[in-house]
C-alpha positions in Angstrom: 88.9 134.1 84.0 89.5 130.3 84.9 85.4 130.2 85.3 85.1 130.6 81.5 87.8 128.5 80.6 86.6 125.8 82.4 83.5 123.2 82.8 84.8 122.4 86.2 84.0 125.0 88.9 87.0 126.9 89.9 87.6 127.8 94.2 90.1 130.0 95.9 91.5 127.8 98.9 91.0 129.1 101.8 94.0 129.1 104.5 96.3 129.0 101.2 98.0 126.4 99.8 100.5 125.0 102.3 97.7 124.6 104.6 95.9 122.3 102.7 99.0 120.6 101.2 99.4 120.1 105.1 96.1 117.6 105.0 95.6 117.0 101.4 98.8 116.3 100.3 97.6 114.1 97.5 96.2 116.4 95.7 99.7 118.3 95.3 100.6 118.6 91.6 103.3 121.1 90.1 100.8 120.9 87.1 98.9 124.4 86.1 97.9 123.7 82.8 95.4 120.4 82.4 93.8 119.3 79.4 90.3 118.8 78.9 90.2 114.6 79.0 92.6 115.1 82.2 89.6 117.0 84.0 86.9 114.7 82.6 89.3 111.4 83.7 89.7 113.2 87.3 87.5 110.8 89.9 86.4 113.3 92.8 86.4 112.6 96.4 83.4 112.3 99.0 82.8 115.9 100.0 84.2 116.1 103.6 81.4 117.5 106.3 83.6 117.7 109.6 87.0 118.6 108.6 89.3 115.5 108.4 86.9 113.8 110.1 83.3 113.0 108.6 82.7 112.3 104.5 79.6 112.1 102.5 80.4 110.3 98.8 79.1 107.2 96.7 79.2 103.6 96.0 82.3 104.4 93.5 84.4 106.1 96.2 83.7 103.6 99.3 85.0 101.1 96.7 87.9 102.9 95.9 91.0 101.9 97.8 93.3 104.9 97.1 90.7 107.4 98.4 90.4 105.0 101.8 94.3 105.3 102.0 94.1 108.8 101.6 91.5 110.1 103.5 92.5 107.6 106.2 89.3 105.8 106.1 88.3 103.7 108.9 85.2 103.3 109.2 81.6 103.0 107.1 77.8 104.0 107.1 76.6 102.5 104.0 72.8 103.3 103.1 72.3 101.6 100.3 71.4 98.3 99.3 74.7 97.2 98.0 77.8 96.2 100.0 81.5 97.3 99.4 84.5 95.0 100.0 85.7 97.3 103.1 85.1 96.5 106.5 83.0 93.6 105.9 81.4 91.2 108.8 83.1 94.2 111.3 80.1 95.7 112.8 82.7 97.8 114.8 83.3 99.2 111.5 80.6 99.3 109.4 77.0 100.1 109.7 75.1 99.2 106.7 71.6 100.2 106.6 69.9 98.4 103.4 67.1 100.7 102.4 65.9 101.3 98.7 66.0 105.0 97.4 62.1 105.5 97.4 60.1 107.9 99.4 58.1 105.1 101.1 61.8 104.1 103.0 61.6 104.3 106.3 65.2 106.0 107.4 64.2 107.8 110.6 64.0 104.7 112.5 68.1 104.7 112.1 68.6 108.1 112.9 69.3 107.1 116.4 71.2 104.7 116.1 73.3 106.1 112.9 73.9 109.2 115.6 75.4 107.7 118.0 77.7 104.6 115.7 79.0 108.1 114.4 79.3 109.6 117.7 81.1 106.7 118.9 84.1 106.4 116.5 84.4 110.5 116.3 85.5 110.0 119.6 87.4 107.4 118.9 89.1 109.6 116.2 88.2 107.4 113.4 87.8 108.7 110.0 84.2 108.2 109.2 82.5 107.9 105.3 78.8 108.0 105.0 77.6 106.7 101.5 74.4 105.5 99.5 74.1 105.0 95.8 74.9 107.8 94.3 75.7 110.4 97.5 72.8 112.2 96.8 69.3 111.1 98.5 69.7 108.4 101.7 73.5 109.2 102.5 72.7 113.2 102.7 69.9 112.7 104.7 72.1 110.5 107.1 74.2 113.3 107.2 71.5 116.1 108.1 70.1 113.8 110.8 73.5 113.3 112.3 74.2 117.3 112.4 70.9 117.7 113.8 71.8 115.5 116.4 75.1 116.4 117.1 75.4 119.7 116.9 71.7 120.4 118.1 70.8 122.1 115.1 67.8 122.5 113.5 67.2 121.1 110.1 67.0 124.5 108.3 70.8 125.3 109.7 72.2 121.3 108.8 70.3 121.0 105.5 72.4 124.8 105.1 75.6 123.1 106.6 75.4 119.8 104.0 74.0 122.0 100.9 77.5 124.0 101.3 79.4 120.9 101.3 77.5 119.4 98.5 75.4 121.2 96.4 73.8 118.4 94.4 72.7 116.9 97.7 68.5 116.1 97.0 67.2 113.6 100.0 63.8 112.7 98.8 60.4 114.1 100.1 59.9 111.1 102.1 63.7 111.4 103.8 62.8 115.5 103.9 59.5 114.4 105.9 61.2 112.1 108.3 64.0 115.2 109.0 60.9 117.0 109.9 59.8 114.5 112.4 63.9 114.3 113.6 63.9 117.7 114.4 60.5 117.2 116.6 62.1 114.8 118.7 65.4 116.7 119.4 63.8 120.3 119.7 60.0 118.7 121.2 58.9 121.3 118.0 59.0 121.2 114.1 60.7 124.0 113.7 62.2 124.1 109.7 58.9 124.7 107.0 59.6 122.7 104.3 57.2 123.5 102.6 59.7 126.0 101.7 61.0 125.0 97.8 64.5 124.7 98.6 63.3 121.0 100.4 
């Protein structure tokens, strides 16, 4: 029923709501009815990746100070070509990659490194967001690479992993290629066809 009454999409939590209340308490509102402009003026958060601990959003929200103190921020992996006010001159906290969104950017050669800056502060239990632009090319295929990595994955099962999280997620065929050539030198094989339409 809400699906028709609504442009937004409409989820069932899952764990209920005191559990996420528990880690999202910002989000609480006694409100159940919400008007129209109310949804439109809503700003939405970065997608989170690894629960409470690894987010994937835009320019806008790595700006954004209230979504920083909320989602206990504490760290940066900006791919983009613009800088934010947070974190900078700390390269203990920011890693900023400046790479245009085109398919002739050459990303792979930070996948190692991006790995293991990520690595690093997860064990350090810092609160990691990865951002480009808009969230959806250079910052997603960050992402990907650092499942890949991390969870020694191939890129069929991280691409699945991210695509949950955020469905308009669209690296570029460049960024898709250079995933192709990540997976080789974790696995020793490409493995993922991506040929396939879905990349």
């Amino acid at each position: 029923m809400l699906t028709n009454f609504t442009r937004q999409p409409v989820y069932v939590l899952r764990g209920g709501y005191e559990c996420f209340s528990g880690l999202y308490h910002f989000f609480r509102t006694q409100k159940i009815i919400w008007m129209p402009q109310e949804l439109d003026a809503f700003q939405p958060y970065p997608v989170e990746i690894i629960p409470g601990k690894v987010f994937l959003g835009k320019l806008s929200q790595a700006c954004n100070p209230r979504i920083h103190k909320d989602l206990k921020i504490k760290v940066h992996v900006n791919i983009s070509m613009e800088s934010t006010p947070f974190f900078a001159g700390d390269e203990d906290k920011l890693l900023h990659i400046k790479i245009e969104d085109s398919s002739d950017s050459n990303l792979f050669i930070f996948f190692r490194h991006i790995c293991h800056f990520m690595e690093l502060h997860l064990r350090l239990r810092s609160v990691i967001l990865v951002f480009s632009t808009q969230g959806i090319s250079r910052s997603s295929a960050a992402v990907v690479a650092f499942l890949m990595h991390y969870n020694e994955e191939t890129l069929k099962r991280s691409w699945a992993r991210v695509k949950k999280c955020k469905n308009n997620m669209r690296p570029n065929r460049g960024l898709v290629a250079q995933l192709l050539a990540w997976e080789k030198v974790i696995f020793g094989e490409c493995i993922t066809d991506i040929s396939n339409p879905i990349y």
